[in-house]
Each structure stands twice: as C-alpha cells, then as structure tokens.
N, C-alpha and C positions, 0 to 999 in steps of 0.2 A: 474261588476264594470267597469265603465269607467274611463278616466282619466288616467296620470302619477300613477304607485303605488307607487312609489316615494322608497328611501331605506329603508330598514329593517336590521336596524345597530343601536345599535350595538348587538349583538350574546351575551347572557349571560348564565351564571348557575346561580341558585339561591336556598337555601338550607331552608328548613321548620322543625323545631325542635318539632312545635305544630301541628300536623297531619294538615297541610295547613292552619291554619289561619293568619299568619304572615310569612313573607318570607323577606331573606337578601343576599343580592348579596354574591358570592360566588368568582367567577373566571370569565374574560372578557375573552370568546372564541376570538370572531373577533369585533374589531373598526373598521376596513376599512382603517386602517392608519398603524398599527404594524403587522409583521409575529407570525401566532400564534405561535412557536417555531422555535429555528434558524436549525431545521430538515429538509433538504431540502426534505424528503419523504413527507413533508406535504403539498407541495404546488402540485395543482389543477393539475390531469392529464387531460390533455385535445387533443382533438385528432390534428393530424398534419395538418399543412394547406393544402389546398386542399384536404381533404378527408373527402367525407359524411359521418359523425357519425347522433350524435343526434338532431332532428327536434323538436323544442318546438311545442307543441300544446295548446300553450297559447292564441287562436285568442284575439286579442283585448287587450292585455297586454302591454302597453307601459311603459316603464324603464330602463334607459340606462346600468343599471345592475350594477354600481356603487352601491359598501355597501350591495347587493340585496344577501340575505342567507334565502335560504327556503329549509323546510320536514327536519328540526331538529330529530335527533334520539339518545338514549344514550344506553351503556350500559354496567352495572357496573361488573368490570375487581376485580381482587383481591388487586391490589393495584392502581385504576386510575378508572377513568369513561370516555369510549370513545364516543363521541360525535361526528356522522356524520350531513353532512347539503349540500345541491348545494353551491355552489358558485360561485354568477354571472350567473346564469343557463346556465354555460360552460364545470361545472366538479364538482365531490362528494371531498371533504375532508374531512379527521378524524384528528379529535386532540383529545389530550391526557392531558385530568385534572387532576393531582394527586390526589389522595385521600387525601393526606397529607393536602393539599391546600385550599379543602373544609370543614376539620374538622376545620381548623386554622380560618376559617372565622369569 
C-alpha cells in the first residue's frame, strides 16, 4: 500500500447478540481526543528519549501517527474485557471495558 494511511480512529468495541449478523457499538476505546480512563497506568509506556528501543519495520508506511491504533487484542476478564492495541506505533496500551458497560449497551 502506498500513500498516507492516514488514521485509524476511532478504536471501538462493538457487541453481537445474533451470532454476528448485526452488531451495535458498545464502548469508544480511543477517539484520539479523550484519555481512555483518568488512570494514569494507561497511558503509553514508551521508552526514554535517547534510548534505542523499537524499530518499525514498516518500509513505506507513511502517517504521522496521529489517531493511528493497531493489532487490537481482547480478553475477557471476570468482570471487564481488556483490550490491548499500539498506539501511535510508540507503545502497547490496555484499557479496561467493564463488563457492566457492554451488557448496558
């Protein structure tokens, strides 16, 4: 793919009552605008300045990394469904969807 990939915002859950043929938004992980929780555990570790960490091997990937959340993953907790994803392909973050949140939907 060439080109801007431009953002991939916003980050959603979205919940299926009929084994997949209809689906309704659930809970907004990331807009790109709000902290997904006021926890400051959730925001993005990233490594110190000046220190080699991680090297994309993205050749040819242009996006200013604005909004940009990818390799979404979940996984359902007794009472929450944790949801990992990059963000900004600078750092992993989990947040934390109630359970509660998704049945209320």
């Amino acid at each position: 793919m060439s080109g801007d990939w431009a953002a991939r915002c916003p980050l959603v859950v979205s919940v299926s009552d009929d084994d997949g043929r209809t689906w309704r938004h659930a809970a907004t992980v990331e807009d790109g605008r709000t902290p997904v929780d006021d926890d400051p555990l959730l925001v993005p570790a990233l490594p110190p300045q000046g220190v080699a960490a991680f090297a994309p091997a993205d050749e040819g990937v242009e996006t200013a990394g604005v909004g940009e959340y990818s390799y979404p993953a979940a996984v359902l907790q007794r009472d929450a469904l944790l949801v990992t994803y990059t963000w900004q392909r600078r750092g992993v973050v989990e947040a934390r969807v109630p359970l509660d949140l998704l049945r209320s939907a």
